[in-house]
C-alpha positions as CSV (number, residue, x, y, z in Angstrom):
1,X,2.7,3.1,17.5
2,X,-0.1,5.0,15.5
3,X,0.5,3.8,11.5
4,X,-2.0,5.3,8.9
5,X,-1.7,3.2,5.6
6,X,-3.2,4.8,2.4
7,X,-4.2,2.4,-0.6
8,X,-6.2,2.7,-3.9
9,X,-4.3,5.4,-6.0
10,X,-3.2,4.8,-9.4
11,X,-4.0,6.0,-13.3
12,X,-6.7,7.0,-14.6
13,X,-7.9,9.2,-17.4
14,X,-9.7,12.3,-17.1
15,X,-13.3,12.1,-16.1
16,X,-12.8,8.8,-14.3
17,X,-13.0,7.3,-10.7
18,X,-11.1,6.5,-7.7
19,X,-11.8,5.6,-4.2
20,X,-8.3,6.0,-1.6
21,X,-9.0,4.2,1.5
22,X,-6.7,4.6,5.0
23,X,-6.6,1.9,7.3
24,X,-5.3,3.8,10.7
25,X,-3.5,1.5,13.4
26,X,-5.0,3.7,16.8
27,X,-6.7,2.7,19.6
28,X,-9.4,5.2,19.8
29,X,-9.8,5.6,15.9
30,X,-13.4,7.7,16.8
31,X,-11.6,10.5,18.7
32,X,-9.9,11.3,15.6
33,X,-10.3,14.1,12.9
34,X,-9.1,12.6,9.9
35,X,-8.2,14.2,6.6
36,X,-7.3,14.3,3.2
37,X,-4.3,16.3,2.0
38,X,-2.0,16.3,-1.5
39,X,0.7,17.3,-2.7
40,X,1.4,18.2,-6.4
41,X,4.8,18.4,-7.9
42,X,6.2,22.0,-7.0
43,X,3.8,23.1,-5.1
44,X,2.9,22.6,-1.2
45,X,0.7,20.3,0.3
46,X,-2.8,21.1,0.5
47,X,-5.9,20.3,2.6
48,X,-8.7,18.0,0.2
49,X,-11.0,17.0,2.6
50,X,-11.5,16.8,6.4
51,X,-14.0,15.0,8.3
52,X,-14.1,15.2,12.0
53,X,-15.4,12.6,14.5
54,X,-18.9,13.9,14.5
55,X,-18.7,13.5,10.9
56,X,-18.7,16.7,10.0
57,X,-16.7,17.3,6.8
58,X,-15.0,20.0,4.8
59,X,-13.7,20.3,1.5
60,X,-11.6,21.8,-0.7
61,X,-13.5,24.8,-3.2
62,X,-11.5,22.9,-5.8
63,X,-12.7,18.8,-5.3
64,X,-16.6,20.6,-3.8
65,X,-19.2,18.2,-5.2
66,X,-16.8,15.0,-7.1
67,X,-14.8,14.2,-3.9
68,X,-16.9,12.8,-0.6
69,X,-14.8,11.5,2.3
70,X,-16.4,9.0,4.6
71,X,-14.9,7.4,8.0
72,X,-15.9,4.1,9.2
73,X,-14.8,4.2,12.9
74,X,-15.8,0.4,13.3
75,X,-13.5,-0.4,10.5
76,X,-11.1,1.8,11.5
77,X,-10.6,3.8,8.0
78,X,-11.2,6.9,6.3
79,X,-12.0,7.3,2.7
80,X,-12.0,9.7,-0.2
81,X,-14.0,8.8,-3.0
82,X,-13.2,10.3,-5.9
83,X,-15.5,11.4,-9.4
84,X,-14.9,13.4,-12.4
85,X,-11.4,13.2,-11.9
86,X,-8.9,16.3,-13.6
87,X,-5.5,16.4,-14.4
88,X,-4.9,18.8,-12.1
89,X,-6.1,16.7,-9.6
90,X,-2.9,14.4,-9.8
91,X,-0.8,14.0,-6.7
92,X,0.4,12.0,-4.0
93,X,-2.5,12.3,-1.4
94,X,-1.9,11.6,2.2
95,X,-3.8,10.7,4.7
96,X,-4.1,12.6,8.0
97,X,-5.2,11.8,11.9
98,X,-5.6,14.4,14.5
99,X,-6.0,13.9,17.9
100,X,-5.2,16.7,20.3
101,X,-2.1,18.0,20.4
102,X,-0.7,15.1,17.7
103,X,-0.5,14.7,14.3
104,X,-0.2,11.6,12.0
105,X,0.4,10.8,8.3
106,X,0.5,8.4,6.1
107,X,3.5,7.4,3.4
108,X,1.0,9.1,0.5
109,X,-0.4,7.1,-1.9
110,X,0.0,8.2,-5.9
111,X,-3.1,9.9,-7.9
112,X,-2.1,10.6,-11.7
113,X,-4.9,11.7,-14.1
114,X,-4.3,11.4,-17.3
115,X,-5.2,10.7,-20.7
């Protein structure tokens, strides 16, 4: 059973740092395109970041040049380093794998910027 398992979230003030990391449970973790998504009180969830298994990535226009998201398919995870954090930025962001017709996510993991 595929499990994705997000971990590094937490509070911190504006301007700050934060790396969230995803350990995915898959067999063939390289065939996957893996992704970044949130989800903000009210509002619907929303892509961050993508990377595919190239490592091509995609962001956001709102996190574009203080979020980077990384995969190490060795390791198995995906990561989404975070800088110059906002307050808008807070969330619960999930982790995503793609692979073909199938789609898995993670429980979400808890972002709150804030002074």
């Amino acid at each position: 059973q595929v499990q994705l398992v997000e971990s590094g979230g937490g509070l911190v003030q504006p301007g700050g740092s934060l790396r969230l990391s995803c350990a995915a449970s898959v067999s063939i973790f390289s065939r996957y395109v893996m992704g970044w998504y949130r989800q903000a009180p009210g509002k619907q969830r929303e892509l961050v970041a993508v990377i595919t298994s190239g490592g091509s990535t995609n962001y956001a226009d709102s996190v574009k040049g203080r979020f980077t998201i990384s995969r190490d398919n060795a390791k198995k995870t995906v990561n989404l380093q975070m800088n110059s954090l906002k307050p808008e930025d807070t969330a619960v962001y999930y982790c995503n794998g793609v692979v073909g017709l199938l789609t898995y996510w993670g429980q979400g993991t808890q972002v709150t910027v804030s002074s």
